[in-house]
FIBAMI-666951 format. One record per residue (C-alpha): z, y, x; residue number from 0. Coordinates in Angstrom, 2 decimals. Example, Ala and Ser with C-alpha at 12.3 -4.5 7.8 and 13.67 -1.06 7.14 Angstrom:
# residues 2
+---------+---------+---------+-----+
|       z |       y |       x |  nr |
+---------+---------+---------+-----+
|    7.80 |   -4.50 |   12.30 |   0 |
|    7.14 |   -1.06 |   13.67 |   1 |
+---------+---------+---------+-----+
//
This chain:
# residues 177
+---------+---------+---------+-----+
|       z |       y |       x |  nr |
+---------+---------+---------+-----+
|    0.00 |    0.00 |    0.00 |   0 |
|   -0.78 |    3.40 |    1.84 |   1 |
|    1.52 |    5.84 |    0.93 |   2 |
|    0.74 |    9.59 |    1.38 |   3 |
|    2.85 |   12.61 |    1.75 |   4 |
|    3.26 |   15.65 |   -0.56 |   5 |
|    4.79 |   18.65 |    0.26 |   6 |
|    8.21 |   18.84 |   -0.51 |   7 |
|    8.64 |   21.91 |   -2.29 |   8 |
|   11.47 |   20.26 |   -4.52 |   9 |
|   14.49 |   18.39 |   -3.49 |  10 |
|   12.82 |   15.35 |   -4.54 |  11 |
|   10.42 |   13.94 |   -1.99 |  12 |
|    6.88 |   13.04 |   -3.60 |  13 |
|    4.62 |    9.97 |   -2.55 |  14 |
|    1.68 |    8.93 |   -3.95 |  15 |
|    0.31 |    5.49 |   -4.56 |  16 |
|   -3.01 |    4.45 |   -5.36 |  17 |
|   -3.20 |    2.20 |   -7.94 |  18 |
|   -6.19 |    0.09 |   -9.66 |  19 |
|   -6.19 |   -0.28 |  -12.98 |  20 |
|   -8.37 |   -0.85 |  -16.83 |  21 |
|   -9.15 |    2.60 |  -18.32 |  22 |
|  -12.00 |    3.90 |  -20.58 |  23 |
|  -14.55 |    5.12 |  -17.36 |  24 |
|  -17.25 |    6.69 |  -20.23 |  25 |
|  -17.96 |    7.19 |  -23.84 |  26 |
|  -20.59 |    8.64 |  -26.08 |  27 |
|  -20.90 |    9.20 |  -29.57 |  28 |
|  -25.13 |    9.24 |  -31.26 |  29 |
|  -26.66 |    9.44 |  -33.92 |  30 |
|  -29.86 |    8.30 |  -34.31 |  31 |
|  -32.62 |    7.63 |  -36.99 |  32 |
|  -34.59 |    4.51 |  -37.81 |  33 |
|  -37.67 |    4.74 |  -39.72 |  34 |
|  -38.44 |    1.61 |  -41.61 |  35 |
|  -41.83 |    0.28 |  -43.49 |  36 |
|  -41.24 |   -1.59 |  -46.49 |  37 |
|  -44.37 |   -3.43 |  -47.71 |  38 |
|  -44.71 |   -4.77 |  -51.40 |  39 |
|  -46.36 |   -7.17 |  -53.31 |  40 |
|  -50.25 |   -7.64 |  -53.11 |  41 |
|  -51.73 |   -5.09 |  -56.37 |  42 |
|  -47.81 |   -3.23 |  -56.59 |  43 |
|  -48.65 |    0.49 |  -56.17 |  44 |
|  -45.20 |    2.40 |  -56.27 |  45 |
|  -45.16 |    5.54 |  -58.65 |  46 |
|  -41.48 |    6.24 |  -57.78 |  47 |
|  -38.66 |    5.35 |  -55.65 |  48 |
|  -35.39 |    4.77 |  -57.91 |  49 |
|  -33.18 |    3.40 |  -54.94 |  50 |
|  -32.10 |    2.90 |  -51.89 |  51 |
|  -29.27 |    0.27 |  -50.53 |  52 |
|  -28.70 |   -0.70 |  -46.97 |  53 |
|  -25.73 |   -3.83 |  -46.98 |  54 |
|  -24.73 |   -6.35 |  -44.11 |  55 |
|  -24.74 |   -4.31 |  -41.13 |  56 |
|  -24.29 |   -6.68 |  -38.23 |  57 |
|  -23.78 |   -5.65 |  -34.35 |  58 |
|  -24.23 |   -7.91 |  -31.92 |  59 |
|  -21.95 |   -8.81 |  -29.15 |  60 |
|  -24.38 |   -8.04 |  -26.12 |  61 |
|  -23.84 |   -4.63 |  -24.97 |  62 |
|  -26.48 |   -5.79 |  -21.98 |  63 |
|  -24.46 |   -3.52 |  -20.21 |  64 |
|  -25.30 |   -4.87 |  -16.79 |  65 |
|  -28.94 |   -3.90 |  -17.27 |  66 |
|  -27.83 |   -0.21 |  -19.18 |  67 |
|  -25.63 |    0.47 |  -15.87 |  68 |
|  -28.50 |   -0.72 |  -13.84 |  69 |
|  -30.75 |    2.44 |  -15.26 |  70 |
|  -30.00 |    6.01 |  -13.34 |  71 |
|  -28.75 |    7.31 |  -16.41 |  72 |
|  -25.99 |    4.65 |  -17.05 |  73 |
|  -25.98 |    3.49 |  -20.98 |  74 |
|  -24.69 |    1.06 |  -23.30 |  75 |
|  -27.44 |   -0.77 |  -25.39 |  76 |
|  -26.46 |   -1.72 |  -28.71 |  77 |
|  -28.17 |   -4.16 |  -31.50 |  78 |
|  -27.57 |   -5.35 |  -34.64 |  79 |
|  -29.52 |   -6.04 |  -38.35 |  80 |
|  -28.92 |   -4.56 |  -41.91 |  81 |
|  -31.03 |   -5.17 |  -45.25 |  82 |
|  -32.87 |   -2.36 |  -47.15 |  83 |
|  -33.12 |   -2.86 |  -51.05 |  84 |
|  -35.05 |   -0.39 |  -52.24 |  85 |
|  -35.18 |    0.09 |  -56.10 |  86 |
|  -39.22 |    1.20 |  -57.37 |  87 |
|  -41.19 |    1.77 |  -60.14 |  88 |
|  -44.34 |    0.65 |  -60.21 |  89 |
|  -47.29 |    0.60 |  -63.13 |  90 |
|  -46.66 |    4.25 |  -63.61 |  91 |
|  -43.26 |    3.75 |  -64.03 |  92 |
|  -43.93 |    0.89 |  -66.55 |  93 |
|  -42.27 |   -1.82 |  -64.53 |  94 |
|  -39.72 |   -1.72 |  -61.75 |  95 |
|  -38.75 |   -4.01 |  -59.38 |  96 |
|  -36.55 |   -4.50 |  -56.07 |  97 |
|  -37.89 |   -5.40 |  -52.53 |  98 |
|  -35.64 |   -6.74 |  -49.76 |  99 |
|  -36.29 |   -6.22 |  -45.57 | 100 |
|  -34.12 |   -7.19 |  -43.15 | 101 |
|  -33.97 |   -4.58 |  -39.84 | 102 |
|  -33.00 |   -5.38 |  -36.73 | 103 |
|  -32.59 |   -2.52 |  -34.26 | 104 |
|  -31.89 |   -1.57 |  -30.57 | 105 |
|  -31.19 |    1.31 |  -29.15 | 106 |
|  -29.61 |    2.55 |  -25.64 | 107 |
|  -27.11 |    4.74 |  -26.26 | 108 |
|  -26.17 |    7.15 |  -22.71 | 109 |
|  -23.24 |    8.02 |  -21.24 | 110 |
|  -23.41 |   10.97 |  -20.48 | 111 |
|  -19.35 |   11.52 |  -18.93 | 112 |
|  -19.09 |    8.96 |  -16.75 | 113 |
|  -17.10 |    8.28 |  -14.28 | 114 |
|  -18.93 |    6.84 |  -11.03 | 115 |
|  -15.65 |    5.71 |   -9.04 | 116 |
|  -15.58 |    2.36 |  -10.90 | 117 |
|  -14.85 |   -0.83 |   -8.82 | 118 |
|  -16.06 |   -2.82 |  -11.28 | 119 |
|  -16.86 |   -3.12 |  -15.20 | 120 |
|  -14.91 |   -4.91 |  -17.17 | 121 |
|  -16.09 |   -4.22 |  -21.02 | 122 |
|  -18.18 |   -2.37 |  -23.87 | 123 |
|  -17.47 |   -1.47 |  -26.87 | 124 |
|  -19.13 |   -0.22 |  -29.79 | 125 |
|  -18.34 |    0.34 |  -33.41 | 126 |
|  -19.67 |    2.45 |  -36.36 | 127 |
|  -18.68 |    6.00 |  -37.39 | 128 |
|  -21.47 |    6.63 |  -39.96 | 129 |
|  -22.68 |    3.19 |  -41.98 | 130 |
|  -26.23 |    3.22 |  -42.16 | 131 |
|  -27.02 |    5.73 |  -44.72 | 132 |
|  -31.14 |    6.54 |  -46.25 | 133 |
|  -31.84 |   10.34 |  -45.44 | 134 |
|  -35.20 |   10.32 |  -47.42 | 135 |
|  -37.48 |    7.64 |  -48.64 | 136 |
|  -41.30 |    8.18 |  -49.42 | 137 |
|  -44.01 |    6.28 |  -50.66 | 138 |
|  -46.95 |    6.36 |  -48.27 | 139 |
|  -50.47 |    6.40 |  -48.50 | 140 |
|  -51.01 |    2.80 |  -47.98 | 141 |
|  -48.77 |    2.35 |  -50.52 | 142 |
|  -45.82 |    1.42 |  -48.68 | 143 |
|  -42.58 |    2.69 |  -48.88 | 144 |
|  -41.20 |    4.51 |  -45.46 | 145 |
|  -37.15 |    4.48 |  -45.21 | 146 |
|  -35.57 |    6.94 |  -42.97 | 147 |
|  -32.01 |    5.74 |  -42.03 | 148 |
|  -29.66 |    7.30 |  -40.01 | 149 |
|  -27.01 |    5.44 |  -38.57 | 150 |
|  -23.39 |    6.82 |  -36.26 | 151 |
|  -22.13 |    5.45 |  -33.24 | 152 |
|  -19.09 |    5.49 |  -30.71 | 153 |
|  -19.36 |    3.59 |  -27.37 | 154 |
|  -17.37 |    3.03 |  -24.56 | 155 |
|  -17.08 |    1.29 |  -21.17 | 156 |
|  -14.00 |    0.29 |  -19.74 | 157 |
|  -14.12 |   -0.70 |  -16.02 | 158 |
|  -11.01 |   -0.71 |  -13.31 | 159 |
|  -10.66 |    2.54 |  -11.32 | 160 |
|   -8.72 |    3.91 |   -8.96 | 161 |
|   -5.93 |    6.36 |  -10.11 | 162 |
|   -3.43 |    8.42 |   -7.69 | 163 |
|   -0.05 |    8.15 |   -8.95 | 164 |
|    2.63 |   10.44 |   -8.09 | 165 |
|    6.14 |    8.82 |   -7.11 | 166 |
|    9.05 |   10.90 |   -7.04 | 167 |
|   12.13 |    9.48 |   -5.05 | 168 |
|   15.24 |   11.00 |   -4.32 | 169 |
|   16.07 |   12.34 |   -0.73 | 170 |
|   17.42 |    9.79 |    1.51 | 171 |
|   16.48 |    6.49 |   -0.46 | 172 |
|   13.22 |    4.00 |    0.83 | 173 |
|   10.80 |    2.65 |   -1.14 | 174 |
|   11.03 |   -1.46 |   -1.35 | 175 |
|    7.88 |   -2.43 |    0.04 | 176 |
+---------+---------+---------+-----+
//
């Protein structure tokens, strides 16, 4: 243990100790948008979009954050899968009907305060602070209908670092080495 010497400006003596230890070494929070083609049923031309549902948002467990530290700009990539249900008339607006699409998505999210004294990485995590939410849905000229979702994250990475602690000791006593 190396032990370096503070001024003594109190009657205490100060040493400090580096220690390694787990702490969050970067976060970032994004938002991002997905856009999303739903196609329909040959002869179904959409007058109207009635709906929109997005259920069973799933992330998956690989952060791939061995390849997302690898990149200059370090990053945590993040996956997962929801389904759209999307509510339509169609027939001009004589029928309606409901189509289902699974998404799957991946994005890579940057760190952008990170701290480069790491020894080593030890985690990821990610979890959701906006559930995936349909900001405007449109039926296109193809006669598709487009699905603009936008969806919140938080990530972190939590590697051991080195941290200077500062031991206060009273005059006259050793430390036990």
């Amino acid at each position: 243990m190396q032990h370096i010497e503070a001024s003594n400006s109190n009657p205490a003596s100060k040493k400090y100790r580096e220690i390694i230890t787990k702490a969050v070494c970067g976060n970032a929070k994004k938002f991002f948008i997905l856009s999303q083609f739903i196609e329909l049923p040959e002869g179904q031309s959409p007058t109207d979009v009635l709906g929109t549902t997005i259920t069973k948002l799933q992330l998956t467990n690989n952060t791939g954050i061995s390849e997302a530290m690898a990149m200059q700009e370090p990053g945590i990539n993040i996956s997962g899968t929801f389904e759209i249900h999307v509510w339509y008339a169609h027939k001009n607006g004589k029928a309606t009907d409901v189509a289902r699409q699974n998404v799957q998505f991946e994005k890579i999210i940057p760190i952008n305060e990170f701290e480069k004294g790491i020894i080593s990485m030890v985690d990821a995590k990610v979890e959701i602070i906006k559930s995936p939410e349909c900001l405007e849905s449109t039926i296109t000229m193809d006669n598709k209908i487009k699905i603009d979702v936008e969806l919140g994250v938080y990530a972190e990475i939590i590697g051991e670092t080195k941290v200077s602690v500062c031991i206060y000791q009273p005059n006259g006593e050793d430390d036990d080495d």
